[in-house]
C-alpha positions in Angstrom: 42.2 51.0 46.9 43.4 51.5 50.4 39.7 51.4 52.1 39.1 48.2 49.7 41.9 46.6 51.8 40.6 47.6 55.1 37.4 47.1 54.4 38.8 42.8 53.1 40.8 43.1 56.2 37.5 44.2 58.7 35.2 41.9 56.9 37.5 38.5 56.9 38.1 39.4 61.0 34.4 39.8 61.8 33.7 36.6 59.6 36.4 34.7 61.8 35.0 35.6 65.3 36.3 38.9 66.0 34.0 41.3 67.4 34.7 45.1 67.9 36.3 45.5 64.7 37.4 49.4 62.9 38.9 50.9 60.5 41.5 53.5 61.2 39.3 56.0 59.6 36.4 55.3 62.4 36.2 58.4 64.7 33.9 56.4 67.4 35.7 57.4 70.7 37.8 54.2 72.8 34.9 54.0 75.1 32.6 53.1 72.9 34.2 50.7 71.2 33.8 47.6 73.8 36.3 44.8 76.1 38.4 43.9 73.4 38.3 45.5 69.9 40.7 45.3 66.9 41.4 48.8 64.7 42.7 48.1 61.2 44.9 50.6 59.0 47.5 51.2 56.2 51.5 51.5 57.4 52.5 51.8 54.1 51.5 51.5 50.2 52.9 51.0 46.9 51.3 50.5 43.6 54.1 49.2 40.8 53.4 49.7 36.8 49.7 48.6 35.7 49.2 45.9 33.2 47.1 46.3 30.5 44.8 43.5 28.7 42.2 44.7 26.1 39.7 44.9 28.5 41.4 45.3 31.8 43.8 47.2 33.8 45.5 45.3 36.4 47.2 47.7 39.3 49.9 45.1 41.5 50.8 46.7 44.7 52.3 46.0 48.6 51.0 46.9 51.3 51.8 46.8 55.1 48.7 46.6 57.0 48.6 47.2 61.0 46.0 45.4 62.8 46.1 47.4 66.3 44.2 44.8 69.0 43.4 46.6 72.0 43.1 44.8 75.7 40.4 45.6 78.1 41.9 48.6 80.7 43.9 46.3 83.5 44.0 43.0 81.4 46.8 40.6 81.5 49.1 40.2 78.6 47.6 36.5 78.5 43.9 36.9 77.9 45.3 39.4 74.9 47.4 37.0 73.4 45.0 34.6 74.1 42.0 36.9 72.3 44.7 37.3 69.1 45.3 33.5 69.2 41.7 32.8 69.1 40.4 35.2 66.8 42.9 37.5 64.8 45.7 35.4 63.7 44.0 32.0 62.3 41.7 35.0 60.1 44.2 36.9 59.2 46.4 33.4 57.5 43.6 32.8 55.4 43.0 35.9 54.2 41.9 35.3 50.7 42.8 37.1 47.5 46.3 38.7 49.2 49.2 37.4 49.5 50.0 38.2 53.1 52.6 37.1 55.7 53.4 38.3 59.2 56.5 41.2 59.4 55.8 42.2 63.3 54.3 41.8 66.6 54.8 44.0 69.1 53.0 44.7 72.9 52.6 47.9 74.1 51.1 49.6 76.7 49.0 52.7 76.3 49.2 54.5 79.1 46.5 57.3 77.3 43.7 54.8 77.8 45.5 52.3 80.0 44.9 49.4 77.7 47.3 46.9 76.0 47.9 47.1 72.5 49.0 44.7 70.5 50.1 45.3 67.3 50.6 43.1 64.3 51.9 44.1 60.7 51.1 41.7 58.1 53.1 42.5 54.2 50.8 42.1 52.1 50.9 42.0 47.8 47.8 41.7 45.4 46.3 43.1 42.9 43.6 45.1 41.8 41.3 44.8 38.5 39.0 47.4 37.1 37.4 47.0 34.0 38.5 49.9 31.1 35.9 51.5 29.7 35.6 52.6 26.2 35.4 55.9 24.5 
């Protein structure tokens, strides 16, 4: 479930104009990852008590999801707010499918790979379906 979330988080970026876009499980090294690029994880996850239908099970959860944008090395705060403006945050309100809303947004600077990192936690709550299978 968690990857299905990264993987609606990755694909509703890339569809709104972001380019450069990972999931936290990628292991392609900074350098190769171009100017600007955007790294999408898990913070936290809860599943609450299934429902069950006759021929569904229906699994509600919450979930904090960290979208990590990353600055070109020496870039002013501007052009990376100006980046998230443009192509992060109008995606991430119409994210369909999860009720999401924004809990954080914190700069940083990363002194490892002297980029600026801003970092955006969105709360999100949905729920997944799977189909139950008979015996």
């Amino acid at each position: 479930m968690l990857r299905d979330i990264v993987n609606q988080v990755t694909k509703t970026l890339k569809d709104g104009g972001a380019r450069g876009v990972y999931s936290a499980f990628d292991a392609q090294p900074v350098g190769k990852k171009g100017e600007f690029f955007t790294v999408i994880g898990i913070r936290s996850f809860e599943t609450l008590n299934p429902v069950y239908s006759a021929f569904t099970v229906y699994f509600p959860f919450r979930a904090d999801i960290e979208i990590k944008v990353f600055s070109p090395e020496d870039s002013p705060l501007e052009r990376l707010y100006s980046y998230y403006d443009e192509n992060i945050e109008k995606s991430v309100e119409g994210m369909s499918g999860l009720g999401c809303r924004l809990s954080s947004l914190s700069v940083k600077h990363d002194s490892n790979i002297n980029r600026l990192v801003l970092t955006c936690v969105m709360s999100a709550n949905g729920i997944k379906k799977v189909e139950r299978r008979g015996n």
